[in-house]
C-alpha positions in Angstrom: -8.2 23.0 6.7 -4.5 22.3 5.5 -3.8 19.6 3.4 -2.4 17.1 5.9 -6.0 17.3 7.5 -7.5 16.9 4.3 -5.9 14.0 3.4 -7.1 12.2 6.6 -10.4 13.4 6.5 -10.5 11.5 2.9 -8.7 8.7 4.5 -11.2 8.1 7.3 -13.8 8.4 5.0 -12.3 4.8 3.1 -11.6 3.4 5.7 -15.2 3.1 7.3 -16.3 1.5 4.6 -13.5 -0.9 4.4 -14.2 -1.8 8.2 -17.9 -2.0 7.4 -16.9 -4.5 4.2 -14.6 -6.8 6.8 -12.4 -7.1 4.1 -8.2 -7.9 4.2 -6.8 -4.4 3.3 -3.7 -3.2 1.4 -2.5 0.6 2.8 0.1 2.9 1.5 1.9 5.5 3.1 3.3 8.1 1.1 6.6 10.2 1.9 8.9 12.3 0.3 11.9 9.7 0.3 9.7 6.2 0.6 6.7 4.6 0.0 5.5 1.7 2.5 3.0 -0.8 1.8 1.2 -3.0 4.7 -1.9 -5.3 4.6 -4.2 -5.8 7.8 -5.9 -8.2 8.3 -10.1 -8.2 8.2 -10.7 -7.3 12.0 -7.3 -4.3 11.5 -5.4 -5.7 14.0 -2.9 -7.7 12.9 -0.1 -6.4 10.0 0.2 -9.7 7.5 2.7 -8.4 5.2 4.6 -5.5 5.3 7.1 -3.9 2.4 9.0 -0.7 2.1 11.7 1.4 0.0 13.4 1.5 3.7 14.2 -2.1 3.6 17.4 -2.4 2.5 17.0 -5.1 -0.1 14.5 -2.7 -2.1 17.5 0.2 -1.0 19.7 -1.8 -3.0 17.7 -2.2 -5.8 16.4 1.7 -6.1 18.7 4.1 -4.0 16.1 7.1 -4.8 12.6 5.2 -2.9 10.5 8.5 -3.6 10.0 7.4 -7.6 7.7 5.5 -9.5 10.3 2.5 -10.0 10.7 1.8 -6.5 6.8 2.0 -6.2 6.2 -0.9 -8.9 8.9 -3.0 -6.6 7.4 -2.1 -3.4 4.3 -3.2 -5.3 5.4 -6.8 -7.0 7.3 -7.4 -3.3 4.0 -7.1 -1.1 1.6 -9.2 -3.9 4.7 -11.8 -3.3 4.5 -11.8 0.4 0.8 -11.6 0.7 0.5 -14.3 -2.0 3.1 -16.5 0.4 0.6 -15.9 3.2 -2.5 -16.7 1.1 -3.7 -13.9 0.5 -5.6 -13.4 -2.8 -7.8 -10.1 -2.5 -7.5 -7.5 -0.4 -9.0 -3.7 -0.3 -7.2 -1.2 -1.5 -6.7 1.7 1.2 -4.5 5.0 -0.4 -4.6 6.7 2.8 -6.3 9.5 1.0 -3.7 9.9 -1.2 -4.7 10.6 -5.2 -4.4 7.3 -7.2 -1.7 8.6 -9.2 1.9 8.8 -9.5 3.9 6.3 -7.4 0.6 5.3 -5.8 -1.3 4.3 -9.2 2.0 2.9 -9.9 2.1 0.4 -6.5 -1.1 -0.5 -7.1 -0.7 -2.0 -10.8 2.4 -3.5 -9.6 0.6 -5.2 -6.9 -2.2 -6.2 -9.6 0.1 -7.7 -11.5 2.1 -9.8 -9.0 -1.5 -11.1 -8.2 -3.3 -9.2 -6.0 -7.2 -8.8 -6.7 -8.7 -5.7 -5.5 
């Protein structure tokens, strides 16, 4: 098993019981040069709010998107839009990445702007 398989074997693993839960979720997808941020909605249909280091607007504001900075702005930007959508809590789905680093660091962010998970 390499790790790319290992990662989605963790990831299917939270999402069954996020599907079993019903609940709104909040996933992250981790690359080198960006980190994305989308939240589905209960039935995982439907994408609510979506937010990126790829939009230019966050480009702007952090040039290098693969650091911790443009995590916590990726973070604050999605609690805003979900928050404008009415979206209070929300499960938290890291894709099977480890909460740590610029994950941890999207996750607080979104905490802080609001978010309850």
């Amino acid at each position: 098993m390499d790790k790319k398989q290992a990662r989605l074997r963790r990831a299917r693993k939270s999402r069954a019981k996020i599907a079993e839960l019903k609940m709104v979720r909040l996933a992250v997808h981790r690359s080198n040069c960006h980190i994305y941020a989308q939240i589905f909605s209960g039935c995982g249909t439907q994408v609510l709010a979506a937010a990126s280091t790829a939009e230019v607007d966050l480009h702007k504001q952090a040039p290098n998107g693969g650091n911790v900075e443009a995590a916590k702005a990726v973070g604050k930007l999605i609690a805003e839009r979900a928050k404008a959508k009415g979206i209070e809590a929300v499960a938290f789905d890291r894709s099977g990445f480890r909460y740590h680093g610029r994950v941890k660091a999207l996750a607080e962010a979104a905490r802080e702007g609001g978010l309850k998970f």
